[in-house]
C-alpha positions in Angstrom: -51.8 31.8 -55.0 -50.0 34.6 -53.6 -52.3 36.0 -51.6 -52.9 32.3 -50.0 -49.3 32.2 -49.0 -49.1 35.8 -47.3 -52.3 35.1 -45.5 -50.6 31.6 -43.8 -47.4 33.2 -43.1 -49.5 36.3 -41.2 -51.9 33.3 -39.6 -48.1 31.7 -38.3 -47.0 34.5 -37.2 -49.9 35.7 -34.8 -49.8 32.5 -33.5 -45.9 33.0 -32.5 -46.6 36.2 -31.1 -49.4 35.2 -29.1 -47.2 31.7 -27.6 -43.9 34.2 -27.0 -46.4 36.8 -25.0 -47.9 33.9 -22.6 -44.3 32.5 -22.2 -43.0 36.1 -21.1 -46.3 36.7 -18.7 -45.3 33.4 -17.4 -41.8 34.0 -16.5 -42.7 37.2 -14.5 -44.8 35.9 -12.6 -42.4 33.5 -12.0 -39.7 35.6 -11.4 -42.0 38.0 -9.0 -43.1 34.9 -7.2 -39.4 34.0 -6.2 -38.2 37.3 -5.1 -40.9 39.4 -3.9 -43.7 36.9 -2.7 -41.0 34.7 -1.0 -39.8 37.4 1.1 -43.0 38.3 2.8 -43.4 35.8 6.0 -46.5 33.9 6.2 -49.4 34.5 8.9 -49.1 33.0 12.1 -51.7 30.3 12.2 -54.4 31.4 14.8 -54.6 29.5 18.0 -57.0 26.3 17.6 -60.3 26.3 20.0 -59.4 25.0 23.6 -55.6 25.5 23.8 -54.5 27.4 26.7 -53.3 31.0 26.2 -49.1 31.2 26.7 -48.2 31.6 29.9 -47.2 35.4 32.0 -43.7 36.8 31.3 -42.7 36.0 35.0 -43.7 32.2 35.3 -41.4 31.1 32.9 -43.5 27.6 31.3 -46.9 27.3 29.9 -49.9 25.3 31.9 -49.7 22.0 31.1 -45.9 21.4 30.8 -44.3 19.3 32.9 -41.0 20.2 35.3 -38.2 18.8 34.1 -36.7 16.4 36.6 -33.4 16.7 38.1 -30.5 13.9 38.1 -28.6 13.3 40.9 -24.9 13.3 39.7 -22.4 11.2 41.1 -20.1 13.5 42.1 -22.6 14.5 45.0 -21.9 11.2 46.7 -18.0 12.0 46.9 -16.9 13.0 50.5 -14.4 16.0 50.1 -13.3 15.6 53.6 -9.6 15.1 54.0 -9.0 11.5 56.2 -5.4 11.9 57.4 -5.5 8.6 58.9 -6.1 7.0 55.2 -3.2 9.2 54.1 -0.4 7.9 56.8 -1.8 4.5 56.2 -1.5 4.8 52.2 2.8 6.8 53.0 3.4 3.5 55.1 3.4 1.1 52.5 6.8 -1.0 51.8 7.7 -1.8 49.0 7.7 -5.9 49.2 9.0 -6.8 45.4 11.6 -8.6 44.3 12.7 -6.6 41.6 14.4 -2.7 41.8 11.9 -0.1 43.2 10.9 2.1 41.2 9.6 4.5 43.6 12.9 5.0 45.2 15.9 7.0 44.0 18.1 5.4 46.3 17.4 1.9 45.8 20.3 -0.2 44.6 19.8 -2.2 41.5 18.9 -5.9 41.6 22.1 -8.1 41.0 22.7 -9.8 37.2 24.4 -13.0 36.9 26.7 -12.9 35.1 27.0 -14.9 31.9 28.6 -18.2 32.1 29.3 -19.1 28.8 28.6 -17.6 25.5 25.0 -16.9 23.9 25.9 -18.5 20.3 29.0 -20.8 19.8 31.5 -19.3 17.6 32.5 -21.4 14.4 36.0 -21.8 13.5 36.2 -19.8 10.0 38.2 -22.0 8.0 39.7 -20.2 4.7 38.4 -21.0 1.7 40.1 -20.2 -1.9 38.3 -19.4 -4.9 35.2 -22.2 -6.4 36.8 -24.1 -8.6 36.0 -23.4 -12.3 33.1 -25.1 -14.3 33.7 -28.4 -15.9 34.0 -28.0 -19.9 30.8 -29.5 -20.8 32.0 -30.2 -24.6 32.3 -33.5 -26.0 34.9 -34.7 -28.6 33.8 -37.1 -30.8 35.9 -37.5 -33.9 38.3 -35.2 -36.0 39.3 -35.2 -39.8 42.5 -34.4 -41.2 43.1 -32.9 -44.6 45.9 -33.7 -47.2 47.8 -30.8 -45.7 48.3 -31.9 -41.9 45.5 -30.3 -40.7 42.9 -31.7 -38.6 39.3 -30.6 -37.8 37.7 -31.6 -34.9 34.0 -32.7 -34.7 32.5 -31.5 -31.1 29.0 -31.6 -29.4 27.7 -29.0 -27.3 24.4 -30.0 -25.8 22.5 -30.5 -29.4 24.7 -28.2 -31.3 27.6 -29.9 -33.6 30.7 -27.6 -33.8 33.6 -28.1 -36.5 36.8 -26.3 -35.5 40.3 -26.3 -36.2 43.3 -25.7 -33.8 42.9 -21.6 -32.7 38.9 -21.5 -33.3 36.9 -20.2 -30.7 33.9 -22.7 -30.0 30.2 -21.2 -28.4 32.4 -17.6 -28.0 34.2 -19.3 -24.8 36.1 -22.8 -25.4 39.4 -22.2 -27.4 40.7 -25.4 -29.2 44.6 -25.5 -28.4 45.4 -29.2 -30.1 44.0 -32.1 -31.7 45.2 -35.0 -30.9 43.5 -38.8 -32.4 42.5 -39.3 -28.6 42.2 -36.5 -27.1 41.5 -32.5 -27.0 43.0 -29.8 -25.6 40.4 -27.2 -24.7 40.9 -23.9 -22.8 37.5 -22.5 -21.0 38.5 -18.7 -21.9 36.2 -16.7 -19.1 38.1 -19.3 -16.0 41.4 -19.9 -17.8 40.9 -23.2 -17.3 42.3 -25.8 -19.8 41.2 -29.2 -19.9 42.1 -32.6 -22.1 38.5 -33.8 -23.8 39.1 -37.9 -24.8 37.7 -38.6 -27.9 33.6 -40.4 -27.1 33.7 -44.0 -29.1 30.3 -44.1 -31.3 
């Protein structure tokens, strides 16, 4: 059984050696393929039957070409000549506007009318004081009095229901100064504005 064993791992290792040696043949001549064949230019192709030999040094264009053809410009047409009579004609122009000439340094400048009234009316800016504060948007709607004297007042704030006595502080801004049956006495704290509440009749 032994000798079976070593024989296979001698048969797998031939076969290793013999892939790794074709590999390494194959990447020289790879790698002498890219830097030394490369390098050597390739033969001119020979002339094909029936084409004309390249023409002498001194002729300048094989036979069988064609001349190339020369474009007229259109700067050959212009006529350097000087015409002095064009010039004095052009110098004695006038100047014919209405407006200031702007080709002339002593040209006076065209008259402005002058403004008859002003461009935007000017308001009269009448003094205004400070807004006026908020109105105190509670609602008094009954009060209870104890055995001692004192009386708590019932009060409505949008949906919220407030009890408070005389000196509480309602919503951190309306500060109950009196109860009265008919009436309360509210100061709005931020304006210092005080302001009598009557009492709402369910």
């Amino acid at each position: 059984m032994a000798l079976k064993m070593g024989a296979e791992d001698r048969k797998k290792v031939f076969i290793a050696g013999g892939l790794g040696l074709v590999v390494l043949v194959l990447a020289v001549r790879m790698i002498l393929q890219t830097f030394v064949g490369g390098s050597t230019p390739a033969p001119a192709p020979a002339p094909a039957a029936g084409t004309s030999a390249p023409a002498a040094a001194g002729t300048g264009r094989a036979s069988g070409e064609h001349e190339a053809t020369k474009l007229s410009s259109p700067l050959a047409k212009l006529d350097p000549t000087l015409h002095p009579e064009w010039m004095a004609a052009a110098e004695s122009l006038e100047y014919a506007g209405k407006g200031r000439n702007i080709f002339s340094m002593n040209a006076e400048p065209p008259a402005i009318e002058a403004v008859k009234a002003p461009i935007r009316p000017v308001a009269a800016m009448v003094p205004t004081g400070p807004p006026p504060p908020p109105p105190i948007d509670l609602k008094f709607f009954g009060y209870e009095e104890s055995k001692s004297g004192k009386r708590r007042a019932f009060l409505l704030h949008g949906d919220d229901v407030f009890i408070a006595l005389e000196g509480d502080v309602v919503d951190h801004r309306y500060k109950v100064l009196s109860i009265l049956p008919t009436s309360l006495r509210v100061e709005d704290i931020p304006y210092s504005n005080t302001q009598s509440l009557p009492r709402i009749q369910n």
